[in-house]
C-alpha positions in Angstrom: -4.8 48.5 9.6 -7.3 47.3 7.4 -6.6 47.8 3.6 -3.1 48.5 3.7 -2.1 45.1 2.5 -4.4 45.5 -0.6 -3.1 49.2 -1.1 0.7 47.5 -1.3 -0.7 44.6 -3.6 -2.6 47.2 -6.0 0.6 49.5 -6.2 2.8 46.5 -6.9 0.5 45.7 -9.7 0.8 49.0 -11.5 4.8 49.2 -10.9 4.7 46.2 -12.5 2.9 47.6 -15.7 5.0 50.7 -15.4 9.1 50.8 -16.0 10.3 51.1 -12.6 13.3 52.6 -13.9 11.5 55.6 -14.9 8.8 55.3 -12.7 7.8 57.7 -9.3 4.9 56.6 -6.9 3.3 59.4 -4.8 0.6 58.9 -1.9 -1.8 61.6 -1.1 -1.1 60.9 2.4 2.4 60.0 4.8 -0.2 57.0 5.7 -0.9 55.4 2.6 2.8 56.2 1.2 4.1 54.4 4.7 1.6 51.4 4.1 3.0 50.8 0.9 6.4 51.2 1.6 6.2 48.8 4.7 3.7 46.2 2.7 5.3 46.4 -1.0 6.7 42.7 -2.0 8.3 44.8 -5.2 12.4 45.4 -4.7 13.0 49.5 -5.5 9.5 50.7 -5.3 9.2 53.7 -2.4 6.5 55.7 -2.0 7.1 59.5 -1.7 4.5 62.1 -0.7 3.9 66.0 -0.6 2.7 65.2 2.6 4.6 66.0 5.9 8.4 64.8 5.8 7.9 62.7 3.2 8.3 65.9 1.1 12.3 64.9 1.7 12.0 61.9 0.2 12.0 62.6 -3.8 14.8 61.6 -5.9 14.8 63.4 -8.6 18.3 62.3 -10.3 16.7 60.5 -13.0 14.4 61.3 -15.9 10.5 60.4 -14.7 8.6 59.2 -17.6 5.6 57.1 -15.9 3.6 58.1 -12.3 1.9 56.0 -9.8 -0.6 58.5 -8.5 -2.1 57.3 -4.6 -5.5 59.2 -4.2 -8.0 58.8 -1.2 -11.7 58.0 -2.2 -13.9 61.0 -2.2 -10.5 63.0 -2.4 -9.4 64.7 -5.8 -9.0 63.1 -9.4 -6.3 63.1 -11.5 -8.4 64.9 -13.5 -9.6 67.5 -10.7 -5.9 68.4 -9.9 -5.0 68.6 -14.0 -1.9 66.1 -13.9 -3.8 63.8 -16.5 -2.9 66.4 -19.0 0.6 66.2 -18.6 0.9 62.4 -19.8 -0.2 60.4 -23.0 -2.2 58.2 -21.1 -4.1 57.1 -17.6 -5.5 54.0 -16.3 -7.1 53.1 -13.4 -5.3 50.2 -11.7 -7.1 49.2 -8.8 -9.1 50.5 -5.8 -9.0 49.2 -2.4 -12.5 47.0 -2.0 -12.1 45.8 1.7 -15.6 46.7 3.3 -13.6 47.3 6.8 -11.2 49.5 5.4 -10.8 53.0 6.4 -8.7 53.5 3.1 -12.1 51.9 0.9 -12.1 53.4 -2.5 -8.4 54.7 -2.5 -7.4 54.4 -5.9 -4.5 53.6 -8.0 -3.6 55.2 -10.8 -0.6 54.6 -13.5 0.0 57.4 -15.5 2.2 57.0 -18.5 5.2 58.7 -21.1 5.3 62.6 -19.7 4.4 64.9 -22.2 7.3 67.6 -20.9 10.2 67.4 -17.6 8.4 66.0 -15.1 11.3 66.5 -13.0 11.0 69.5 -13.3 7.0 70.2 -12.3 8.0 68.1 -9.2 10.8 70.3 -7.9 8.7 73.2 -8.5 5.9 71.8 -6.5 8.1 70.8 -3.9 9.3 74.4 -3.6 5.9 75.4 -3.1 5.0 72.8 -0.9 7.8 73.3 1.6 7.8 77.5 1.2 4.0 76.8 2.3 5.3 75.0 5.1 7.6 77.5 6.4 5.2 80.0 6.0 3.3 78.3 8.4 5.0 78.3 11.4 
């Protein structure tokens, strides 16, 4: 598909400014975070998402200090969703330029040194996420 390539290239560029150690990457989408998984040329770096089963992929084990926030053009903002406030600092990395691709204007962003347990605001929206889920069925 058009633009994942580019996706992958701009998400390895802002792993590379981040430390990877300490460092989550979430997708808005199961597409974009598949994309980047497939396409990434950086060892370690996996995409997760609140979005269908990759809900099951966080790990969680390890202190979270920097994010690597996927967002679709058009979509929400850091800003818009309030997870800006919860780090020192954001940066816009990159956006996907490709006329052709249906992704056009997804953005990067690297969002760095939490302000409080970021661990911990992730499992918590997990729990949300999947008890929405199951309250759908």
């Amino acid at each position: 598909m058009r633009g994942w390539r580019e996706l992958a290239a701009i998400t390895d560029s802002a792993w590379l400014l981040a430390q990877p150690l300490q460092t989550i990457v979430i997708a808005g989408n199961y597409g974009e975070a598949g994309a980047i998984n497939y396409y990434t040329k950086q060892p370690g770096l996996r995409v997760v998402s609140f979005n269908a089963d990759y809900i099951n992929w966080f790990q969680l084990d390890k202190p979270i200090v920097n994010l690597i926030l996927v967002l679709e053009a058009g979509g929400q903002t850091p800003q818009d969703i309030g997870i800006d406030r919860a780090f020192t600092s954001m940066q816009v990395v990159g956006k996907v330029q490709d006329t052709f691709a249906r992704e056009r204007g997804t953005t990067v962003y690297l969002l760095k040194t939490a302000k409080g347990d970021f661990n911990e605001m992730l499992r918590q929206r997990i729990a949300q996420q999947k008890l929405a889920y199951s309250q759908k069925r």
